[in-house]
N, C-alpha and C positions, 0 to 999 in steps of 0.2 A: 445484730445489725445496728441497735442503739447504739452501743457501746464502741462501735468503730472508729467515731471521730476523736473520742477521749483516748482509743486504744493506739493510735496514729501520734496523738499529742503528747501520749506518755515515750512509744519511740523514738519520737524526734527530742524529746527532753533529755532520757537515754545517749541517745546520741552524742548530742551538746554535751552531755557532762563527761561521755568518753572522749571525745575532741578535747573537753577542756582540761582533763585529765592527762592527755597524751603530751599537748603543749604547754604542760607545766614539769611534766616530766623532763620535754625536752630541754626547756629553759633552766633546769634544774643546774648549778654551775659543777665544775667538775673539783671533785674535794682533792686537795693538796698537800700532801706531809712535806713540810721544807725543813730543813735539819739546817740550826745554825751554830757554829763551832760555840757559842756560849749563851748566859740568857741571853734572849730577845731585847730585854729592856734597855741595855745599854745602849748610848747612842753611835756606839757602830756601828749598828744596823737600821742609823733613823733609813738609809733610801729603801729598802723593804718594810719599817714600819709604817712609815709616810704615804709612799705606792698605797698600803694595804689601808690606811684611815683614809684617804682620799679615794678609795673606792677604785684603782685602776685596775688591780688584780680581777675585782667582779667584773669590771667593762671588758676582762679579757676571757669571761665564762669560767675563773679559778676561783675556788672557796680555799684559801691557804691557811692551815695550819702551823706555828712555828713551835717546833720543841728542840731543844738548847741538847747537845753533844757535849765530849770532852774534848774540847779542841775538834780543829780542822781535817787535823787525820783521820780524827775516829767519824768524822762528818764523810770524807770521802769512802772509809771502810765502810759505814752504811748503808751510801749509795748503792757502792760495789755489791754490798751482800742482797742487793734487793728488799731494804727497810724503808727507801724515798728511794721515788726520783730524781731528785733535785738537794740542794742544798749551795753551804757558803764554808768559804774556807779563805785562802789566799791564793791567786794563781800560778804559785812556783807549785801547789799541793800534788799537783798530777804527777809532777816532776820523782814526788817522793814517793809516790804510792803504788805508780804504777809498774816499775820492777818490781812490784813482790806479786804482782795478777791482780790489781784491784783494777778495772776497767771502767774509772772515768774521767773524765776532761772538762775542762775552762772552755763555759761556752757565751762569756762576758767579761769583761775585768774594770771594773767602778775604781777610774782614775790611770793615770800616766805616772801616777808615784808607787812608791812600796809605802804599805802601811805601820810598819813596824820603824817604832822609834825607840832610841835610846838617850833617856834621860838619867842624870845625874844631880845628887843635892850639889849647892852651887860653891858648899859649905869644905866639900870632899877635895876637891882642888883637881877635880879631872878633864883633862881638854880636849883628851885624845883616847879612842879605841885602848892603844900601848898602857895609859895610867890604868885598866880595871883589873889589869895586873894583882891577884892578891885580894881581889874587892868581892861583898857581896853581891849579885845581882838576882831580882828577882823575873820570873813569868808566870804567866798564868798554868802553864800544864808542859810537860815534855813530851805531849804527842800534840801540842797546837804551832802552827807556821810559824809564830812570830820566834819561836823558840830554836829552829834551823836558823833561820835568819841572821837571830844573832849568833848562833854556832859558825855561821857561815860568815858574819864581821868580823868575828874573833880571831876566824884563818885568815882571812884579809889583814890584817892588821901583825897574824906569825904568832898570834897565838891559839890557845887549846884551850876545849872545856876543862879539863884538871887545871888551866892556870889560871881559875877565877870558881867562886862558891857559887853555884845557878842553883837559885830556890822553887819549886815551884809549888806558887800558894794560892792558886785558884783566881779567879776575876775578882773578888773582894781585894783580896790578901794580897796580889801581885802590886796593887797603889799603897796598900794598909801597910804592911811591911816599910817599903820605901819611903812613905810619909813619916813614920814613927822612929825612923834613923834607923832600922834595924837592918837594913841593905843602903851601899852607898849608891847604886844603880836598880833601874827597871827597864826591862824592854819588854814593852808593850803600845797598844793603840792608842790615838791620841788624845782620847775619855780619859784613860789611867792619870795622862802626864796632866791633865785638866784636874782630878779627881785630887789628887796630890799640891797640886796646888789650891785648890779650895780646902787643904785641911794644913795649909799654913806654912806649907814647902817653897821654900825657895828651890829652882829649879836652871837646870843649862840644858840645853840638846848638845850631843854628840853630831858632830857636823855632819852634814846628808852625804856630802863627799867620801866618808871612812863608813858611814853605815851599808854595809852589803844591797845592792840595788836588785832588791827583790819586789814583787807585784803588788798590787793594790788589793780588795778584797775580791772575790770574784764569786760568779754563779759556776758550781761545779754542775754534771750529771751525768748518769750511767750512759754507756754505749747503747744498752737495749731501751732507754728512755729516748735516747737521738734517733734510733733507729723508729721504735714504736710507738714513743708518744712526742711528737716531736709540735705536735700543738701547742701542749703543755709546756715545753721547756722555752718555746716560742714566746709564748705570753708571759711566763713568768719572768725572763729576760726585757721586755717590750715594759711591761708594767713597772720592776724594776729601774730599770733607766729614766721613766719619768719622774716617781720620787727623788732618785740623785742628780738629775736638772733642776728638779724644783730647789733642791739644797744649795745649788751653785746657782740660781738665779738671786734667789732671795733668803740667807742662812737666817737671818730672824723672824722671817713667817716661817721658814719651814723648824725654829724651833718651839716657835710656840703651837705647830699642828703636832710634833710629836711630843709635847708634854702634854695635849688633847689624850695622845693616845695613850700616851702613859702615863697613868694620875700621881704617880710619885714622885714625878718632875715637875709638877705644878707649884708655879713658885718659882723654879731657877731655869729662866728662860733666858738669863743671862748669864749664866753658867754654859747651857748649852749651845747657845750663838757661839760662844769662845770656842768651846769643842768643835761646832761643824766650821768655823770658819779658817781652824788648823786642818779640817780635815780637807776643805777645799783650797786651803795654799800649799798643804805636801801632799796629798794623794788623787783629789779629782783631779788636779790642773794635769796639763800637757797631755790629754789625746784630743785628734784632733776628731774621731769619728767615738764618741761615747760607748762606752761598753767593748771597743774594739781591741782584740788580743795583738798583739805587732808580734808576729811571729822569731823576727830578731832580736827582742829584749829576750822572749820565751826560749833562742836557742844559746842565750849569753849566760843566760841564768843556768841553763840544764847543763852547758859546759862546766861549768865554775862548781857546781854540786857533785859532779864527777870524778871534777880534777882535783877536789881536795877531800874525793873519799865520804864525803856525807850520804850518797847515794851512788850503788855497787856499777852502774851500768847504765850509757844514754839511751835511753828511751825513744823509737824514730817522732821526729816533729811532729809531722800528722797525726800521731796518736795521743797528742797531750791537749788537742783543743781543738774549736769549729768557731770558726765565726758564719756561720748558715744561716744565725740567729738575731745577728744584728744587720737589719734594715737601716743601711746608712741615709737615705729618705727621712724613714722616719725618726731613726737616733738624732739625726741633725736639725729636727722638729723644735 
């Protein structure tokens, strides 16, 4: 009988600690594999690295992990195999992946441009698609987007991969090569064509007109992720768009929170301003709903990869992407 009021005080402590235990379990955020076609650190990914140091992925109950693919493709084949949920590529990528049964789709696309540029030394005398004729150009990998892209300018313009050297020498090597004259061209993202110039390149763009009008970057994800975890692809999409608003509001705070986040950019935050501020005059600009897929650029593009044989068969529309996941409310926040 002594003993009852301390026995009473120990189960209600009991108690508390499994209450407290419960709701910390619950608070617990939900861990996240995101597969991005190359390292993290470069800054084509500042709107996911940004998002993720400004804390929006936790406000959205996601603990993200990023680990870096080979290219876009093998980012979307991951999904497909059930390796992530979620990941990044370019949103022409569904286009290419999903004739051969890889089941996933563009369920965002960061910007109203194609990402993929083709630069030239300025030295080469190229002005036109027609001059790389004969030329070398470098990418980053033959199973990454920006690498169709240009397969797919090249037909544009009536010619063929056999009528030009396409090297591929990884995300260092795709600028390093073309900086060091050993390719007269590069097609790649607009880090590269920055990276090349900070290592003493004179440089030209290949006019936006002759370059193949392919997608921005975009968040890819499986069918059974849309179907099953579609919280998760929800937030990850939600969180991301705030990072690439941040970047189109303000591109030199938002480069010096991603040289925060990445301590090997500290120091050239003026290097990186240049890069996000190319990234937001040819690839954020022109959507008018952020993150929104426009299903008519997606059926222009899937026509055109078709028609000139890059990929065997069209894919139906609906199966290439959802926009479910962009809150034009909140995207326009």
């Amino acid at each position: 009988m002594f003993n009852t009021p301390f026995k009473r005080m120990a189960h209600m402590a009991l108690a508390a600690l499994g209450l407290a235990m419960t709701l910390q379990a619950q608070a617990e955020p939900t861990k996240v594999t995101y597969l991005l076609p190359a390292p993290p650190s470069l800054p084509a990914f500042a709107p996911w690295i940004i998002a993720k140091e400004k804390g929006y992925y936790q406000a959205q109950d996601l603990d993200l992990t990023f680990i870096a693919a080979k290219g876009g493709v093998d980012v979307a084949k991951q999904i497909g195999a059930g390796n992530a949920l979620v990941g990044g590529a370019i949103g022409d990528t569904p286009i290419i992946v999903r004739p051969n049964g890889i089941p996933v789709r563009t369920v965002a696309v960061l910007g109203g441009g194609g990402v993929t540029m083709i630069a030239t030394n300025a030295s080469a005398n190229i002005h036109d698609i027609k001059d790389l004729k004969g030329k070398t150009l470098t990418v980053m990998s033959y199973s990454d987007t920006t690498y169709y892209a240009l397969l797919a300018s090249l037909r544009k313009a009536g010619l063929g991969k056999d009528d030009v050297d396409i090297q591929a020498a990884g995300p260092s090597g795709v600028w390093q090569l073309f900086s060091a004259n050993k390719a007269e061209a590069m097609a790649g993202v607009p880090d590269w064509v920055v990276n090349a110039e900070d290592a003493g390149l004179k440089y030209q763009l290949i006019p936006r007109d002759q370059v193949f009008e392919s997608m921005a970057q975009a968040i890819l994800a499986s069918d059974d992720a849309i179907e099953h975890h579609p919280q998760v692809v929800r937030g990850v999409v939600q969180a991301t768009l705030r990072g690439l608003q941040d970047i189109i509001a303000d591109p030199k705070a938002a480069a010096a929170t991603f040289a925060r986040a990445v301590p090997a950019y500290a120091g050239k935050e003026a290097s990186l301003e240049k890069t996000l501020r190319l990234y937001v005059e040819y690839v954020y600009a022109g959507q008018a709903v952020p993150g929104r897929i426009d299903p008519a650029r997606l059926d222009a593009v899937r026509k055109f990869y078709v028609s000139e044989g890059i990929v065997p068969r069209e894919t139906p529309l609906e199966e290439l992407y959802s926009n479910q996941f962009i809150d034009t409310q909140t995207a326009a926040q």
